[in-house]
Biotite code that builds the C-alpha atoms (Angstrom):
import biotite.structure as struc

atoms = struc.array([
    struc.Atom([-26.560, 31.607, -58.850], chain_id="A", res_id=1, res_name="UNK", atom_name="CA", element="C"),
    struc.Atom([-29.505, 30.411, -58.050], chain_id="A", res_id=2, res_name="UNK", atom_name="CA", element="C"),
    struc.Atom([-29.784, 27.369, -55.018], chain_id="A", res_id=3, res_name="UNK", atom_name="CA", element="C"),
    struc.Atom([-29.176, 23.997, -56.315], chain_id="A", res_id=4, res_name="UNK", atom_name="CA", element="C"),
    struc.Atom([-32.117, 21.328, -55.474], chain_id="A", res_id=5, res_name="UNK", atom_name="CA", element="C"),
    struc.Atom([-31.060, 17.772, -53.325], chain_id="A", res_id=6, res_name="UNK", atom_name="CA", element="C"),
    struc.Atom([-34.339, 15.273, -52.747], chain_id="A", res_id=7, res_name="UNK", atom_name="CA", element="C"),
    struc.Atom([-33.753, 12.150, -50.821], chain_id="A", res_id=8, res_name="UNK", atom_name="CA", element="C"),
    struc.Atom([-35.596, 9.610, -49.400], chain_id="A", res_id=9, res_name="UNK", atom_name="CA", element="C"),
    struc.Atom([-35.485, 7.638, -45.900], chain_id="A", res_id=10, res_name="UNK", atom_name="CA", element="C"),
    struc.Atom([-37.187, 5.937, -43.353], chain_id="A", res_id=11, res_name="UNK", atom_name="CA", element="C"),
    struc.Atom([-37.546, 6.242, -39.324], chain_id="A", res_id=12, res_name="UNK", atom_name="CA", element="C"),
    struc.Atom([-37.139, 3.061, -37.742], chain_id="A", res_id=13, res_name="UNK", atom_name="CA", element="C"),
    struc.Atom([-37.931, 2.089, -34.687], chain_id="A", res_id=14, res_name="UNK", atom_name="CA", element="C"),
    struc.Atom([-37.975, -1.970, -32.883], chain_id="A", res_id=15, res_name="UNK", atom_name="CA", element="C"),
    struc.Atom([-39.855, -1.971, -29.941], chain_id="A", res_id=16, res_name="UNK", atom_name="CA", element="C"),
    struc.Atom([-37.322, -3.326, -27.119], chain_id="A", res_id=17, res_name="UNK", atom_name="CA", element="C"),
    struc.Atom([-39.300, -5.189, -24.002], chain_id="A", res_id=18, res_name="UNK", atom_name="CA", element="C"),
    struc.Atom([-39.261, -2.156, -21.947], chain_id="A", res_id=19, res_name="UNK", atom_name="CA", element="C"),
    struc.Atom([-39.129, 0.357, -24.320], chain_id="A", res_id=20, res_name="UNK", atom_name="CA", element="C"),
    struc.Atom([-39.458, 1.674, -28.108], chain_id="A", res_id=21, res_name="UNK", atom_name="CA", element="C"),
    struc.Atom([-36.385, 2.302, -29.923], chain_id="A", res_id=22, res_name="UNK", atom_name="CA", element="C"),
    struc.Atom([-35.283, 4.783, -32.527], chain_id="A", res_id=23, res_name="UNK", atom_name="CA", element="C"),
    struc.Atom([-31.983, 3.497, -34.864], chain_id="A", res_id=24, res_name="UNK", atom_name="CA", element="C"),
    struc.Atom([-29.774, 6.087, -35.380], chain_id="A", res_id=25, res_name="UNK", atom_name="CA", element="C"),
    struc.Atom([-26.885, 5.990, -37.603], chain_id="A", res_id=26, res_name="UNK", atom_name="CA", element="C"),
    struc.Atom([-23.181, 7.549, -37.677], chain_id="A", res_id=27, res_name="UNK", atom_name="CA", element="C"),
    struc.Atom([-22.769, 8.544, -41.654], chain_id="A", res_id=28, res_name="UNK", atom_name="CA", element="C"),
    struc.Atom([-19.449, 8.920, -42.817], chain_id="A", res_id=29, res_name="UNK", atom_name="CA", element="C"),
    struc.Atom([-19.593, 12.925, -42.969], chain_id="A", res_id=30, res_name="UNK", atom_name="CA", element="C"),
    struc.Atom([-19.637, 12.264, -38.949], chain_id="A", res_id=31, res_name="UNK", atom_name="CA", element="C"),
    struc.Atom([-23.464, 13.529, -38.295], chain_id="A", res_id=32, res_name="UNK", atom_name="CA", element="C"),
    struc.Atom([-25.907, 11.087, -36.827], chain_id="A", res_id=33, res_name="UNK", atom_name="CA", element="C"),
    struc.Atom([-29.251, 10.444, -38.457], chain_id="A", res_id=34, res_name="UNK", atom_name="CA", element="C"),
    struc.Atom([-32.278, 7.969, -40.196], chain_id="A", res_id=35, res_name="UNK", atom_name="CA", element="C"),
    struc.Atom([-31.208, 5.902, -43.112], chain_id="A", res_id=36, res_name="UNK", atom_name="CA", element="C"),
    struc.Atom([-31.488, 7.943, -46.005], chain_id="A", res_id=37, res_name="UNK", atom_name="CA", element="C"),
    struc.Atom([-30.554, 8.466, -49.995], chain_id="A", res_id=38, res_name="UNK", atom_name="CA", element="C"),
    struc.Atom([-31.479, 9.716, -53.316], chain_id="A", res_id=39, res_name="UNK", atom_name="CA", element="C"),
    struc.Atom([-33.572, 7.606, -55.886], chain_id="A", res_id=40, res_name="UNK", atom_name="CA", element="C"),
    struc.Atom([-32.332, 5.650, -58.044], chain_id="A", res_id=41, res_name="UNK", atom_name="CA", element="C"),
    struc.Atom([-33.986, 5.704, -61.796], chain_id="A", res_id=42, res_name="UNK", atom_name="CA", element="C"),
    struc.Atom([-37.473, 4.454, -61.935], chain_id="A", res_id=43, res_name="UNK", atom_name="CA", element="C"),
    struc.Atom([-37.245, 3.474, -58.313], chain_id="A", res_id=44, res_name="UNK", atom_name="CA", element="C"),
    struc.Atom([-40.568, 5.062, -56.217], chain_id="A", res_id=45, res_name="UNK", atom_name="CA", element="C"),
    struc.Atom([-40.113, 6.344, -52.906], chain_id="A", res_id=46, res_name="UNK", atom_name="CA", element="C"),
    struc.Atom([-40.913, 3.452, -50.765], chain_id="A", res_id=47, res_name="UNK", atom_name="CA", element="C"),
    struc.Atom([-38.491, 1.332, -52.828], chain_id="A", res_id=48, res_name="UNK", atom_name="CA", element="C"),
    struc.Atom([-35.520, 4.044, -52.101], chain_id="A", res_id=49, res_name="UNK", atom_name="CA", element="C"),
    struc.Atom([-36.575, 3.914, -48.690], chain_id="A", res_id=50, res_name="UNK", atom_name="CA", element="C"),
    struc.Atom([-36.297, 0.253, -48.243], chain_id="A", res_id=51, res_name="UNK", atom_name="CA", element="C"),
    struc.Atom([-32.848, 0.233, -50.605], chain_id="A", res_id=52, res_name="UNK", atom_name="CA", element="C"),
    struc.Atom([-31.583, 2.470, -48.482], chain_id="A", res_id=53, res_name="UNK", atom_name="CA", element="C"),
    struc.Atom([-32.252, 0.714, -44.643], chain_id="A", res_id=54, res_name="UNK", atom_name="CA", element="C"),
    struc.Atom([-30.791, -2.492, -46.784], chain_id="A", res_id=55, res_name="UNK", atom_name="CA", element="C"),
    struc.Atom([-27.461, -0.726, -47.749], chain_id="A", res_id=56, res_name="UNK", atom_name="CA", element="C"),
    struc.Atom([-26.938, 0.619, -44.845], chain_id="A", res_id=57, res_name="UNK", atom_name="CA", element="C"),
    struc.Atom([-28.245, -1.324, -42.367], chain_id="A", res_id=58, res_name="UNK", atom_name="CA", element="C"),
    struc.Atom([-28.542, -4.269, -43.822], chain_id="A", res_id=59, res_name="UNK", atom_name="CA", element="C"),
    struc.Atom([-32.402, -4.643, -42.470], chain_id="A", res_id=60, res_name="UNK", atom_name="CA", element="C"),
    struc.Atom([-35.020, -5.749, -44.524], chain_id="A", res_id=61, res_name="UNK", atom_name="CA", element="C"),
    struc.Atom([-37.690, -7.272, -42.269], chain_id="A", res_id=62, res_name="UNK", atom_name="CA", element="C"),
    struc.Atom([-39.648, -3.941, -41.486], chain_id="A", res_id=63, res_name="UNK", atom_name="CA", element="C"),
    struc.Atom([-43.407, -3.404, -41.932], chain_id="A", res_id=64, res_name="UNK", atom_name="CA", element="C"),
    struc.Atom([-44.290, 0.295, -42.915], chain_id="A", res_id=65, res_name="UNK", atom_name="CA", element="C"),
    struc.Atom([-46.654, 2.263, -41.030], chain_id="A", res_id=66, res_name="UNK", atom_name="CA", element="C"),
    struc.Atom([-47.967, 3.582, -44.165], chain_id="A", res_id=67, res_name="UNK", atom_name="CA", element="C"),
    struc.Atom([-46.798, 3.458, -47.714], chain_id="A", res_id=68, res_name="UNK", atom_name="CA", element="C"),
    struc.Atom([-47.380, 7.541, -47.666], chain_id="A", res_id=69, res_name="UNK", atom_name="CA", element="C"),
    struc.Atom([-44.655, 9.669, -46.984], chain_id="A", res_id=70, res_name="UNK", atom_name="CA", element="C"),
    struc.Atom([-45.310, 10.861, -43.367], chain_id="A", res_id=71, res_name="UNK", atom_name="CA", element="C"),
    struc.Atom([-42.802, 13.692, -42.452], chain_id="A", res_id=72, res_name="UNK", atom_name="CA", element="C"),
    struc.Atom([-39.931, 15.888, -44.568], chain_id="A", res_id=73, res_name="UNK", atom_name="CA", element="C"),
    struc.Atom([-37.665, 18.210, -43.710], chain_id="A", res_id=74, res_name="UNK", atom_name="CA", element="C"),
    struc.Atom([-36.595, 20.861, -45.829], chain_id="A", res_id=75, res_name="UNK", atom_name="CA", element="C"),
    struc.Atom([-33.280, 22.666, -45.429], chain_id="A", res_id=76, res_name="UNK", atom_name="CA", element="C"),
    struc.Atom([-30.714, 24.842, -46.739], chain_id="A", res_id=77, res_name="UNK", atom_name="CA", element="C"),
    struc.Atom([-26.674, 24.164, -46.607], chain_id="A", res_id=78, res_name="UNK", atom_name="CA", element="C"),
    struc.Atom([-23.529, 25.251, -47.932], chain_id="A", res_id=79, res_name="UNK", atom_name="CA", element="C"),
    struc.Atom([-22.096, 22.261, -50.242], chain_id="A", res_id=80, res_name="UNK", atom_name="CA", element="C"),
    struc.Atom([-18.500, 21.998, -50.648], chain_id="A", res_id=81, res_name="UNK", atom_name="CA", element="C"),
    struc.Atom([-18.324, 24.279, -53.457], chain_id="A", res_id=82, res_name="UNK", atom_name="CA", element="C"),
    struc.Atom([-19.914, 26.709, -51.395], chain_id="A", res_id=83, res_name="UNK", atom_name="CA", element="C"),
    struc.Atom([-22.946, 26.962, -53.410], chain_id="A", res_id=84, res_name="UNK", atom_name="CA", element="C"),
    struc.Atom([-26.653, 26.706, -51.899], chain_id="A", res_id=85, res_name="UNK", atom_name="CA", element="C"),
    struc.Atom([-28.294, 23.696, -51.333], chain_id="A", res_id=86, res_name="UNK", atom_name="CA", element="C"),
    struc.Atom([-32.024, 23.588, -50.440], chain_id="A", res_id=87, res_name="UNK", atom_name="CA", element="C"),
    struc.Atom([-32.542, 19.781, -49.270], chain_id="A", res_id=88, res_name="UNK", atom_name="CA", element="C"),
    struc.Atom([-35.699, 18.180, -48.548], chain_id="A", res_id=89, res_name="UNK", atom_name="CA", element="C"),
    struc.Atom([-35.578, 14.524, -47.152], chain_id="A", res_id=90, res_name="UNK", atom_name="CA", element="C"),
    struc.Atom([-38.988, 12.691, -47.147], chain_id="A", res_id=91, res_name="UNK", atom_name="CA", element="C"),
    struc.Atom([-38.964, 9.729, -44.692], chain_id="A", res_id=92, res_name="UNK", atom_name="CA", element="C"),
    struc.Atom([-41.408, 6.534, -44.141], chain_id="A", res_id=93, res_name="UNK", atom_name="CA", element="C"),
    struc.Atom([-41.983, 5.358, -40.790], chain_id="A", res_id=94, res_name="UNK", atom_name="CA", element="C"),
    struc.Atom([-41.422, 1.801, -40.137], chain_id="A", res_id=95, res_name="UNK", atom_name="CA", element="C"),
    struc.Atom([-40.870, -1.158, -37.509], chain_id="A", res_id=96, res_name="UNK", atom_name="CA", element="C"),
    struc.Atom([-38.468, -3.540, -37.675], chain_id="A", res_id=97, res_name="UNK", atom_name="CA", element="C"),
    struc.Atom([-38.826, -6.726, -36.913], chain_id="A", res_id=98, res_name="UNK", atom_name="CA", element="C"),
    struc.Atom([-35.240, -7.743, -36.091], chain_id="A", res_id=99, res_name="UNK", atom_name="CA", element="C"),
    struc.Atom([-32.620, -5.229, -33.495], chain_id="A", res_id=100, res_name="UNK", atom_name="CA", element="C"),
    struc.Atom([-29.553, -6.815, -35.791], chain_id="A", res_id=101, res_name="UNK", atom_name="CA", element="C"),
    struc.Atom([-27.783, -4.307, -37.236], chain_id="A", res_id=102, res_name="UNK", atom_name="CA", element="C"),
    struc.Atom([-25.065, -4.365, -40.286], chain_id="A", res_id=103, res_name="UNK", atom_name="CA", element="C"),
    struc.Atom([-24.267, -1.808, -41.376], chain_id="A", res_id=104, res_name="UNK", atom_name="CA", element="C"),
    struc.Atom([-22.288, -0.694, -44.724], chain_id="A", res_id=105, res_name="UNK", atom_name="CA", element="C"),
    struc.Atom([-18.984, 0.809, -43.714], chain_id="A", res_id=106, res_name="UNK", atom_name="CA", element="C"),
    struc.Atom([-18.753, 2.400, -46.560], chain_id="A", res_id=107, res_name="UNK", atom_name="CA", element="C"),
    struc.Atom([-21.349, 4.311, -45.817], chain_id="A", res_id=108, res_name="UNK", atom_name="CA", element="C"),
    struc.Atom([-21.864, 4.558, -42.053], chain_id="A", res_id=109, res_name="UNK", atom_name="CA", element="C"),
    struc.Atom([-19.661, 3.955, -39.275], chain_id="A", res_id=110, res_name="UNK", atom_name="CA", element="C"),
    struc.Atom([-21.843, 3.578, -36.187], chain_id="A", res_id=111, res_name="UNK", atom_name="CA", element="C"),
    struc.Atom([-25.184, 3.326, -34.789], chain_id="A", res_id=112, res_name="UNK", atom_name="CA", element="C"),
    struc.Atom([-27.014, 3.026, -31.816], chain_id="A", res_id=113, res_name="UNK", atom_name="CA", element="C"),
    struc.Atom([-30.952, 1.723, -30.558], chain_id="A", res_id=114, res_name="UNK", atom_name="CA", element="C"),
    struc.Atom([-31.915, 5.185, -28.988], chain_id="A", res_id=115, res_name="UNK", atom_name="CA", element="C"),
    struc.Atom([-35.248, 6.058, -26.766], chain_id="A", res_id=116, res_name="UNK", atom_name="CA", element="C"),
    struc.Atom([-36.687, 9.274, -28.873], chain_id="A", res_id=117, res_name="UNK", atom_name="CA", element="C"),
    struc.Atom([-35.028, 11.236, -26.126], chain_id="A", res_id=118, res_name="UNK", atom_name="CA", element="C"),
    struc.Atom([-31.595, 9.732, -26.297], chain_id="A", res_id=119, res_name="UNK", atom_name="CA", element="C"),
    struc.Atom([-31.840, 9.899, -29.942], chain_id="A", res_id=120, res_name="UNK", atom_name="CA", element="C"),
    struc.Atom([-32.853, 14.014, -29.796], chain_id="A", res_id=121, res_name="UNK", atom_name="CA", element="C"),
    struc.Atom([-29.791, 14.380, -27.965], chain_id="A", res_id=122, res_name="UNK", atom_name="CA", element="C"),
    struc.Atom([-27.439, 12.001, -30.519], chain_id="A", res_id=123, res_name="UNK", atom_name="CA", element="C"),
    struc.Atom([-29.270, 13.424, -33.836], chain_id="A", res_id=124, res_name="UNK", atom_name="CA", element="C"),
    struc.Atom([-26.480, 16.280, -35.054], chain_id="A", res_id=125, res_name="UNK", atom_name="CA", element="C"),
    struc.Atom([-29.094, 18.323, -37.449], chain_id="A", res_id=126, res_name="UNK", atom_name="CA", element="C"),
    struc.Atom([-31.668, 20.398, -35.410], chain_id="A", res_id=127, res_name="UNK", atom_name="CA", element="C"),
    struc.Atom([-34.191, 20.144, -38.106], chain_id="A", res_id=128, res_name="UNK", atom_name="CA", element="C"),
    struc.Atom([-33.572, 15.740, -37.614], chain_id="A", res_id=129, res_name="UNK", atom_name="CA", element="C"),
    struc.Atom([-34.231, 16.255, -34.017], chain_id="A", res_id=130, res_name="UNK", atom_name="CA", element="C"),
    struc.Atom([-37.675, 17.803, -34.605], chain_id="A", res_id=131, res_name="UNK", atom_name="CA", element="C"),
    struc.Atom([-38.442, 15.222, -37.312], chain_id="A", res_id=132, res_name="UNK", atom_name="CA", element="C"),
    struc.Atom([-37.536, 12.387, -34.350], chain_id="A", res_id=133, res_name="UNK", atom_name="CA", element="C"),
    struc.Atom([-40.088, 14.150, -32.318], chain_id="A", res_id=134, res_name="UNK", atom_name="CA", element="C"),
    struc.Atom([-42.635, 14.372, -35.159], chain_id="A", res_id=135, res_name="UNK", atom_name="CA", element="C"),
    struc.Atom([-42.330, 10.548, -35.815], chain_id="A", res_id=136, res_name="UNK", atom_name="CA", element="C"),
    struc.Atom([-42.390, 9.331, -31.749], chain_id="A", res_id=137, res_name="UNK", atom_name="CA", element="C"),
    struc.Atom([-45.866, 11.160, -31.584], chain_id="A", res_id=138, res_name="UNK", atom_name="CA", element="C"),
    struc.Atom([-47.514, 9.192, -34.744], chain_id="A", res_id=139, res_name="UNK", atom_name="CA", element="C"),
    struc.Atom([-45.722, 6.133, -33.737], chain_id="A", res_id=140, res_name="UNK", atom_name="CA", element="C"),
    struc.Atom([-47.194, 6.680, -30.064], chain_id="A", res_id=141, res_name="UNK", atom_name="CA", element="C"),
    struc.Atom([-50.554, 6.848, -31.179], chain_id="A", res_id=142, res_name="UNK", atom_name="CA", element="C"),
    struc.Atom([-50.454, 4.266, -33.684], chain_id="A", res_id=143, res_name="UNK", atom_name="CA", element="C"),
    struc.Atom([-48.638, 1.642, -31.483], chain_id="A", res_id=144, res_name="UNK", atom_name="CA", element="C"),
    struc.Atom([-50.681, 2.786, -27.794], chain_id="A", res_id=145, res_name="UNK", atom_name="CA", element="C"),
])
């Protein structure tokens, strides 16, 4: 059988804390840390899943985008629960939020934490998220510095 296909959608935020800039990374139920992420809904466009998304499950809506491109993806391949193939590719926004409240949707996720980009390469579970972190801190550094 050939590999099923999973697109989602999610943003990168980060606040930028008096001393330092931030990263919000969140506990999903599954139990891996990551961005706010999700799949589209019908005749949504990416930037409106995107900011859906850090609404439901973070219950922030006061960000400003860096761009209203699509500025890194990851692409992937897992085992679902059926055991068939999954190749995954998550396309995220960058943004900055304007507020460090957090609510999240317990439904949904169960923790999260403000992390430095190195804190948060150590929290992130998913390799290829940890190298997407790092990817974002550099365009973030250049367009914030």
């Amino acid at each position: 059988m050939p590999a099923l296909k999973d697109k989602s959608v999610g943003v990168i935020l980060y606040y930028k804390f008096p001393r330092s800039l931030k990263f919000l990374i969140l506990k999903h139920k599954k139990g891996h840390w990551s961005f706010a992420k999700g799949h589209k809904d019908k005749g949504e466009t990416a930037i409106e899943t995107a900011k859906r998304e850090l609404h439901e499950e973070a219950g922030i809506d006061d960000v400003e985008f860096m761009s209203r491109k699509i500025l890194l993806s990851e692409n992937y391949v897992y085992l679902n629960k059926n055991d068939y193939k999954v190749r995954k590719e998550v396309s995220y926004f960058i943004a900055r939020s304007k507020t460090k409240r957090v609510k999240i949707d317990k439904n949904e996720i169960i923790n999260y934490k403000w992390c430095t980009a190195s804190a948060g390469e150590k929290l992130i579970t998913f390799k290829q998220s940890r190298k997407t972190l790092k990817q974002a801190y550099k365009l973030i550094s250049k367009y914030i510095l």
